[in-house]
C-alpha positions as CSV (number, residue, x, y, z in Angstrom):
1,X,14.0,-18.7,-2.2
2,X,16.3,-21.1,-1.2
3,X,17.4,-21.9,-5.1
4,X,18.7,-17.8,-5.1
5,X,20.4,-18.2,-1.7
6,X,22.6,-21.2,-3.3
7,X,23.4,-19.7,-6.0
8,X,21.2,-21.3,-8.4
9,X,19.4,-18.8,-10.7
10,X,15.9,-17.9,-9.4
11,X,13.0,-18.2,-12.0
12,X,10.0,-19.5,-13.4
13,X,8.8,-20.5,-16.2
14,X,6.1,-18.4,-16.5
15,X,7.8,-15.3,-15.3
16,X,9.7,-12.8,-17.5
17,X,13.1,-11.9,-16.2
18,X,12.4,-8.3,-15.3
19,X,14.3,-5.0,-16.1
20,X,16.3,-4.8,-13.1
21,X,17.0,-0.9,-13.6
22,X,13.4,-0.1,-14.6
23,X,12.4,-1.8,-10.6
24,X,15.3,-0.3,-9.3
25,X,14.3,3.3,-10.2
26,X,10.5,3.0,-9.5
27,X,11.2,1.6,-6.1
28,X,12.8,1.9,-2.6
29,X,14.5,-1.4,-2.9
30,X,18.4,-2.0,-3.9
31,X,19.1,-4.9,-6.5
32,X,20.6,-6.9,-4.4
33,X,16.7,-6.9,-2.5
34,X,14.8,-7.0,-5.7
35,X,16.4,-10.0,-6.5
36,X,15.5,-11.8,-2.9
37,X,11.9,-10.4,-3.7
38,X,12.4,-12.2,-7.1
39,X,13.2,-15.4,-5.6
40,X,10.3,-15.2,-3.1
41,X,8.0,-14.6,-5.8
42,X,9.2,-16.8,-8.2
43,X,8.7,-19.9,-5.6
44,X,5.3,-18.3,-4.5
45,X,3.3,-17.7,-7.8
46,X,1.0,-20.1,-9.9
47,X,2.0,-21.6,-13.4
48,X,0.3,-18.6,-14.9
49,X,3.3,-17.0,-13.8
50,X,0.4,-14.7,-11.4
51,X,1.1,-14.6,-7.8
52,X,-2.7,-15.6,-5.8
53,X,-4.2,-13.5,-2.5
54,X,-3.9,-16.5,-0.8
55,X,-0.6,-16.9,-1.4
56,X,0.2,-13.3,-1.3
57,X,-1.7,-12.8,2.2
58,X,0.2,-15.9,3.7
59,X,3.8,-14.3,3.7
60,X,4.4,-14.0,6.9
61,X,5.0,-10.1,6.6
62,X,1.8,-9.4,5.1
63,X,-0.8,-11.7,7.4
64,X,-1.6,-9.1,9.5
65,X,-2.3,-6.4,7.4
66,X,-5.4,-5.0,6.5
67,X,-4.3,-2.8,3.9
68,X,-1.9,-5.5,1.7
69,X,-4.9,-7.1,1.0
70,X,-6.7,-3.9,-0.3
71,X,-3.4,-3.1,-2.4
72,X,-3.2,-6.5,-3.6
73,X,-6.6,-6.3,-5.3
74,X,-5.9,-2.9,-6.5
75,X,-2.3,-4.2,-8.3
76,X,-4.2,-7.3,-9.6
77,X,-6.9,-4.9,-11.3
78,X,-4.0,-3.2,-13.5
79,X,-2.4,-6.4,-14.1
80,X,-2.6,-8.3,-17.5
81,X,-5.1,-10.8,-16.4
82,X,-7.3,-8.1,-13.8
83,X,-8.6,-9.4,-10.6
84,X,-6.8,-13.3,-11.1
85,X,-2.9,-12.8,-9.3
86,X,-0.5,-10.0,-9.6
87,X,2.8,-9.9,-11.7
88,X,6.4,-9.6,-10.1
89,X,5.7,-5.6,-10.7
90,X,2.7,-5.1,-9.0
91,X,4.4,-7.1,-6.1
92,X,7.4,-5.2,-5.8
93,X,4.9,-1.9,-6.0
94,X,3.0,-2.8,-3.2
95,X,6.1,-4.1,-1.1
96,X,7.5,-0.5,-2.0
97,X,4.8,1.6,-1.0
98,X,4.4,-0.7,2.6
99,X,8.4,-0.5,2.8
100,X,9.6,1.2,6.1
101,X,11.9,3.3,3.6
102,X,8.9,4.6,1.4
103,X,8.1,8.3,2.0
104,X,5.3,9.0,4.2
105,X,3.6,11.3,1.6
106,X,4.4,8.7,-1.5
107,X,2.4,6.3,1.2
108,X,-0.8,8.5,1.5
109,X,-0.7,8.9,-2.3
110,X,-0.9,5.4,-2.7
111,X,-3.1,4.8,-0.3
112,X,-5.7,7.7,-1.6
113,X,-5.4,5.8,-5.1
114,X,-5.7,2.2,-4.0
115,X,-8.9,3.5,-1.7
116,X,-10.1,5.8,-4.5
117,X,-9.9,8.3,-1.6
118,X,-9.3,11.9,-3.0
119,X,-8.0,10.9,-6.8
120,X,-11.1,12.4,-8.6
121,X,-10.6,13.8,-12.1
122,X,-10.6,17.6,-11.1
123,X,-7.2,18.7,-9.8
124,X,-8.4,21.2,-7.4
125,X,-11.5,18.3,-5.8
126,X,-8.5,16.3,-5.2
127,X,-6.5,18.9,-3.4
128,X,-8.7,18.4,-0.2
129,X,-10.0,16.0,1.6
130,X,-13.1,16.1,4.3
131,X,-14.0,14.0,7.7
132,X,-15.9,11.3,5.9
133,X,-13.3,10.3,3.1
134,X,-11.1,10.3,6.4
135,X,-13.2,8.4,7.9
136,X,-13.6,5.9,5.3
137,X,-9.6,5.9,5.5
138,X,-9.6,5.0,8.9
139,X,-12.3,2.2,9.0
140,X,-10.5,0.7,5.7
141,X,-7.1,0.9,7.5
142,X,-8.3,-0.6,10.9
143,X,-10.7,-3.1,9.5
144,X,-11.0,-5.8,12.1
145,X,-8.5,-4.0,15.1
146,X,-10.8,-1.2,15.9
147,X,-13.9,-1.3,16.7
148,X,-16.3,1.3,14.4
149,X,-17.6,3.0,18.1
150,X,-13.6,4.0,18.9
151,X,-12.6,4.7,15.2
152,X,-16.1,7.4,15.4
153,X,-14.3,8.7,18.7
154,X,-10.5,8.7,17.3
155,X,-11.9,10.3,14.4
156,X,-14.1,13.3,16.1
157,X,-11.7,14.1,18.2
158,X,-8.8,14.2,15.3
159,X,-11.4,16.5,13.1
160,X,-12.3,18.8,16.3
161,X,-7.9,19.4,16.8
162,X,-7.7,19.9,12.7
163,X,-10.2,22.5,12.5
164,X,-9.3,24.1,15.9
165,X,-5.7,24.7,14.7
166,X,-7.3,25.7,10.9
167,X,-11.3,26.5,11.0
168,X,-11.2,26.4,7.6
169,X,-10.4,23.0,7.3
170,X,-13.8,22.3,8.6
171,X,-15.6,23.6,5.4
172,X,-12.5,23.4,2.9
173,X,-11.1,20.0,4.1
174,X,-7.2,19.3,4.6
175,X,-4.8,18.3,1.8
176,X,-3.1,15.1,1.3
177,X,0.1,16.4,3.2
178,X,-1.5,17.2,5.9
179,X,-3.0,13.9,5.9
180,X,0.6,12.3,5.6
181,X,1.3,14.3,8.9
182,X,-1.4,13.4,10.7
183,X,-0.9,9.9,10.0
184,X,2.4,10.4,11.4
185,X,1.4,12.4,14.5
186,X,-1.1,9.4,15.3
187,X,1.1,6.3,14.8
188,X,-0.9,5.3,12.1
189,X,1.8,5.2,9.7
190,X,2.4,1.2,10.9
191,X,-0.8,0.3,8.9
192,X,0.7,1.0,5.8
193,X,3.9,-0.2,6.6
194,X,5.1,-4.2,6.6
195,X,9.0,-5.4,7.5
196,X,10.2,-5.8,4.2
């Protein structure tokens, strides 16, 4: 990092210079940030050019949170070299999705895909979502903060004001939106969000 805030050109060996325009459009970041994220990464990764867990969970950002780690191994299963590091994409991804600026619904989607919560093959499955995949949201998210007894309480009582204000939900489920506004409502947004 401190090579890009001198002015020298941030790099690595191993590490293609990315398309700037390409990360700019399929993030929340400017160029100017990208390129700090660059530098960060560049000093972090391995000589594989693959940025580690270890290294990845020791920023100090992303310590304390439960779901980095979860997205990290999700990125490094679509990377080139699956479950060894991430690439400078998959990092800017997950620093996206966790970015105070990144849509609350864009959050839930990601979320729902790096849970496997709600992403099944049939359009209309996917469109709803019952107590126990919520649940299994909720335990993921708060793995280690909660303990199971009050997530089973938090979680009855959020099910028992969903279906009061829509009884259908109860049989049907809720969507992913109304997920995203729940998460909201309850504060839980700042699992899935890190300063970056």
């Amino acid at each position: 990092m401190f090579s890009f805030l001198w002015a020298k050109k941030a790099g690595h060996p191993a590490v293609d210079e990315p398309n700037w325009k390409e990360l700019k459009r399929n993030s929340v970041f400017l160029k100017s940030e990208l390129r700090i994220l660059y530098a960060r990464f560049c000093d972090s990764v391995q000589s594989d050019g693959l940025l580690s867990k270890a290294r990845f969970m020791f920023m100090p950002e992303l310590a304390y949170s439960p779901f980095a780690a979860l997205a990290f191994h999700y990125e490094a299963e679509k990377s080139k070299s699956p479950g060894e590091g991430i690439d400078f994409q998959g990092f800017v991804n997950i620093l996206s999705h966790l970015s105070p600026k990144a849509d609350p619904h864009d959050k839930v989607e990601y979320m729902c895909a790096v849970l496997k919560v709600g992403v099944e093959e049939d359009v209309a499955a996917s469109r709803y979502m019952h107590k126990e995949e919520i649940s299994s949201i909720l335990y993921q998210l708060c793995l280690g903060t909660v303990p199971p007894p009050v997530l089973e309480q938090i979680m009855d009582q959020m099910w028992e004001t969903i279906t009061a204000a829509d009884p259908v939900a109860r049989t049907r489920g809720i969507t992913k939106n109304d997920l995203a506004a729940l998460f909201s409502s309850l504060d839980l947004d700042t699992f899935l969000t890190v300063p970056f």
